[in-house]
N, C-alpha and C positions, 0 to 999 in steps of 0.2 A: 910918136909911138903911143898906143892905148896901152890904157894901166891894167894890169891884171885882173879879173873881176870875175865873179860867180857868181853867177842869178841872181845881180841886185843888189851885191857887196862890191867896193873894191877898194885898191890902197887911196889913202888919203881923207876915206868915208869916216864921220863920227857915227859912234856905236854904240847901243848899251851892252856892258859887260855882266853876264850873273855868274858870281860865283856860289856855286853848292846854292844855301840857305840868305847868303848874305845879301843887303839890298843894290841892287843895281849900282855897278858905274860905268860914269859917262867914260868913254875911252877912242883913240883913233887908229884904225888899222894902218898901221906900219910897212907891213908884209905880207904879200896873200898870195900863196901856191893850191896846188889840188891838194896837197894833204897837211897844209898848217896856214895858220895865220900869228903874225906878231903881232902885239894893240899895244899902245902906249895908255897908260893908266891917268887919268887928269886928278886923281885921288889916289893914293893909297889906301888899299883894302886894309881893314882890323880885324881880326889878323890879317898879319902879312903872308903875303904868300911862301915865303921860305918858311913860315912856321906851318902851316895849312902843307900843305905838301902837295902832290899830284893827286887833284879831284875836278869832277865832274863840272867843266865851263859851257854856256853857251853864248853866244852872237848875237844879237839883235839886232837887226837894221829894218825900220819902215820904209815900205816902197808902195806904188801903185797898186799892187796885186796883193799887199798885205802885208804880213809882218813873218822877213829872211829870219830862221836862226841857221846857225852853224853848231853843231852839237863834239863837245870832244873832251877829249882829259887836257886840265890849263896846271900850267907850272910857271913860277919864275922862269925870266928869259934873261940867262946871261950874268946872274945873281942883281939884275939891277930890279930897285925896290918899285919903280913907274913901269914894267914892262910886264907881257905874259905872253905866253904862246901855247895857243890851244891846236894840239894836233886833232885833226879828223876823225872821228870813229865812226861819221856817216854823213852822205852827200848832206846839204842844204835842204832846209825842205821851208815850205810856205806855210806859217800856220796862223790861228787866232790867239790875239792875247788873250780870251777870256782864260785859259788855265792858269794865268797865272796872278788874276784878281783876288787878293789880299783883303779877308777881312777881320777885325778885330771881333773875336767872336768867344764863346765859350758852350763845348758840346763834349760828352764823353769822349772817352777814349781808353781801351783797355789796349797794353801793349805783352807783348810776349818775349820773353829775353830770350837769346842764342842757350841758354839750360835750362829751357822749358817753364820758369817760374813766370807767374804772370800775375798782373795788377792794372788799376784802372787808376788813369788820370785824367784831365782836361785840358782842352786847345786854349791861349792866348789869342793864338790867330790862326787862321787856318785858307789855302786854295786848293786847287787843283794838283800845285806841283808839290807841296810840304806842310807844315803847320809848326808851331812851338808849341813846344810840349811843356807843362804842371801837373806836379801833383804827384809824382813820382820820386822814387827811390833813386840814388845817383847814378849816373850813365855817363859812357867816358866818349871821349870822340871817336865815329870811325864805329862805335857801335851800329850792327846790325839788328833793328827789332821787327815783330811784327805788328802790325797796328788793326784794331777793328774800332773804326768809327762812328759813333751815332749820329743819326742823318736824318734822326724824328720819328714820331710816336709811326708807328705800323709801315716801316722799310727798315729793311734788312741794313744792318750793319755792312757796309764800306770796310772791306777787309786791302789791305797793302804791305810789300815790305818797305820800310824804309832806312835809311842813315843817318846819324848823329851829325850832324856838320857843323855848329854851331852851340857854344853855350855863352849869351848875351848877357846873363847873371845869375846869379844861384838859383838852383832849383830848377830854370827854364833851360828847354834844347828845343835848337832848330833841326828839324828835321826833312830830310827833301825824301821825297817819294823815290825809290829803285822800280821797284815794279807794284803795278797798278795795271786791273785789267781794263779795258776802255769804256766798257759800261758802269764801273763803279765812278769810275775817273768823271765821267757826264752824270753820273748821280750827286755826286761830290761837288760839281760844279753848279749843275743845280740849286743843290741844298746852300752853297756859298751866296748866289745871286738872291736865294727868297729872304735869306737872314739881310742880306743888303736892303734887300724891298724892304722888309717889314720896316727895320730901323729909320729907313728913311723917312717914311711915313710915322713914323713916333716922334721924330726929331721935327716935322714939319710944323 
């Protein structure tokens, strides 16, 4: 009998797991239907997922054709602290990792809080999918802000909403991208990969 499997996923495959802001872990799918999967966790996330609550997971698995995610809301599975189950919010799709290229960077950032007051800080690090945030006034998790990014002298500020997901230590917040239109998103990627080039070539 074949194992369950969705374009390129299936039970018994290792995985990487992203939760929200937090840095990948390695994980093995458990249980795979059309609208959930179970992963068993080979780390424990910090936070734990019983404190994190129901938020935004996705799937990663390399394949031939590229790189499967599985996109859905992950929650503890079953109150056990190694386990998660990401239900479906939308089929599998094939995509490229470059969104989600991580770099240590520092660029404006003016954000706008859910009461209209607003203030400028700076990126720690910054991709396509999120950035940590400095420089700012306290922010609690689960906040909603709005974000305009600078992305260098003579282009338009990278406007997005994003999420509070994370706070790694005083002062700084992980924040993952809600919504981003898709040309700012490939500006944003962009402006990630030239700060990569430049550095590299300074470091050389």
């Amino acid at each position: 009998m074949s194992r369950p499997r969705i374009r390129g996923i299936e039970e018994g495959q290792h995985v990487n797991l992203l939760i929200g802001d937090l840095p990948a872990i390695e994980a093995r799918i458990e249980e795979l239907t059309d609208d959930h999967a179970i992963v068993g966790l080979f780390k424990e996330p910090e936070p734990p997922l019983e404190s994190i609550g129901p938020i935004q997971g996705l799937i990663e698995a390399a394949g031939s054709r590229g790189l499967t995610r599985l996109v859905g809301t992950l929650k503890q599975h079953a109150g056990q602290v190694d386990a998660a189950r990401l239900g479906f919010d939308q089929g599998p799709e094939v995509i490229q990792r470059r969104q989600f290229v991580r770099i240590e960077t520092s660029t404006g950032v003016t954000i706008t809080r859910e009461n209209g007051s607003r203030e400028t800080g700076h990126t720690l690090n910054l991709s396509g999918a999120g950035l940590l945030l400095a420089g700012v006034g306290p922010l609690e998790m689960d906040d909603l802000i709005k974000l305009d990014i600078d992305v260098g002298e003579d282009e338009a500020e990278v406007h997005a909403r994003g999420r509070v997901v994370r706070q790694p230590n005083a002062g700084q917040y992980g924040v993952r991208f809600e919504m981003i239109e898709e040309g700012d998103r490939e500006r944003l990627i962009h402006f990630v990969f030239e700060r990569q080039r430049v550095e590299r070539q300074v470091g050389a």
